[in-house]
C-alpha positions in Angstrom: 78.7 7.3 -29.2 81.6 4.8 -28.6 83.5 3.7 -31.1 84.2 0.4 -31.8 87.4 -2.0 -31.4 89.3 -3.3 -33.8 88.4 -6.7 -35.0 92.3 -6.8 -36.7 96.2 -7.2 -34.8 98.0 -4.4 -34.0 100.3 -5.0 -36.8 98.0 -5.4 -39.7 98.0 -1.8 -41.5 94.6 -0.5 -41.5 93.1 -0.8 -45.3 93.1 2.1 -47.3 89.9 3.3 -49.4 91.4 5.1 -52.3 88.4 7.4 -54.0 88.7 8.7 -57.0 86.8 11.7 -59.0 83.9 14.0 -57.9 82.3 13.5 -54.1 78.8 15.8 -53.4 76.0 14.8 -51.7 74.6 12.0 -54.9 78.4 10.6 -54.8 79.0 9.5 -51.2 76.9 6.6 -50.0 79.5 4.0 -51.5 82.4 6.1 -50.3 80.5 6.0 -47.1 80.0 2.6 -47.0 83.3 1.7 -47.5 84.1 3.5 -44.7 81.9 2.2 -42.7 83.0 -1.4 -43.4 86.6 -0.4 -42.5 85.8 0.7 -39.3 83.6 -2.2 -38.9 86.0 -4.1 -40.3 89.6 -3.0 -38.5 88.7 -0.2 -36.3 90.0 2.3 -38.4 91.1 3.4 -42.2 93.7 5.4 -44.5 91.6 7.3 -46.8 94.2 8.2 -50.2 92.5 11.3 -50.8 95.5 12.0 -53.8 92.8 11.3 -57.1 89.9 13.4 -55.4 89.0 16.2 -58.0 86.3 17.3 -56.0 84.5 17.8 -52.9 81.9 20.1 -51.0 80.7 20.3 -47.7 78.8 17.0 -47.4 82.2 15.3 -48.1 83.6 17.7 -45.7 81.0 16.2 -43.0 81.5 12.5 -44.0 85.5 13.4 -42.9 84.8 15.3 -39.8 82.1 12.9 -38.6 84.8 10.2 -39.7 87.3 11.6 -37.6 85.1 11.6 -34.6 84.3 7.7 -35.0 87.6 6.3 -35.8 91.1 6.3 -36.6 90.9 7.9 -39.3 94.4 9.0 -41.6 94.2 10.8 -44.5 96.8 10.8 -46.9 98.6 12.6 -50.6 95.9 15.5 -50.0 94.7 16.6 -53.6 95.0 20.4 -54.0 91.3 20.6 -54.0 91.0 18.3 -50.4 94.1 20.3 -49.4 92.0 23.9 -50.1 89.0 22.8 -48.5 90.2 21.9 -45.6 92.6 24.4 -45.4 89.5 26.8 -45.8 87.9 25.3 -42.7 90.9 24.6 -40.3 89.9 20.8 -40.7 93.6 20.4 -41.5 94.3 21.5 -37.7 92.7 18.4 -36.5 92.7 15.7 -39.2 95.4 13.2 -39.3 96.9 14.2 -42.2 100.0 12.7 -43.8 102.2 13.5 -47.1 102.2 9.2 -48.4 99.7 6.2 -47.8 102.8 4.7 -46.1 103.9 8.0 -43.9 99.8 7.2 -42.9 100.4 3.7 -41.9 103.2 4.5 -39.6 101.8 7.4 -37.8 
């Protein structure tokens, strides 16, 4: 899979989809899509992940398979996104940083 170019300048931030609530498996297809249109859109996104309550393993996938496509940062880790992934070792090889602007610049 290749993955595609940016359609934005180099100094344009990439967007940043902030989700909010609950995300299984009957939650995710508009959190997907936004993705999708980021990276689409600007070859990459900032996903605030700080007003996530909840998440299980499909939003766990949508992440990893994320990570895989794009440049993907995630940023102000909830203590429920923090536990999961600490729970699988994603946080070894996600992009993950403390602020939305700490994301921008790294």
């Amino acid at each position: 899979m290749t993955t595609p170019q940016p359609n934005r300048p180099s100094t344009e931030p990439l967007p940043v989809i902030a989700p909010e609530g609950e995300f299984d498996i009957d939650a995710l297809p508009p959190l997907e899509a936004q993705i999708n249109a980021a990276i689409t859109g600007y070859g990459g996104l900032v996903l605030d992940a700080s007003r996530i309550t909840f998440a299980d393993s499909m939003f766990l996938r949508l992440i990893l398979t994320t990570h895989d496509r794009t440049d993907l940062r995630i940023a102000a880790l909830s203590p429920t996104v923090q536990r999961l992934f600490t729970l699988v070792g994603a946080d070894q090889v996600l992009g993950i940083h403390s602020t939305v602007d700490a994301a921008h610049h790294g």
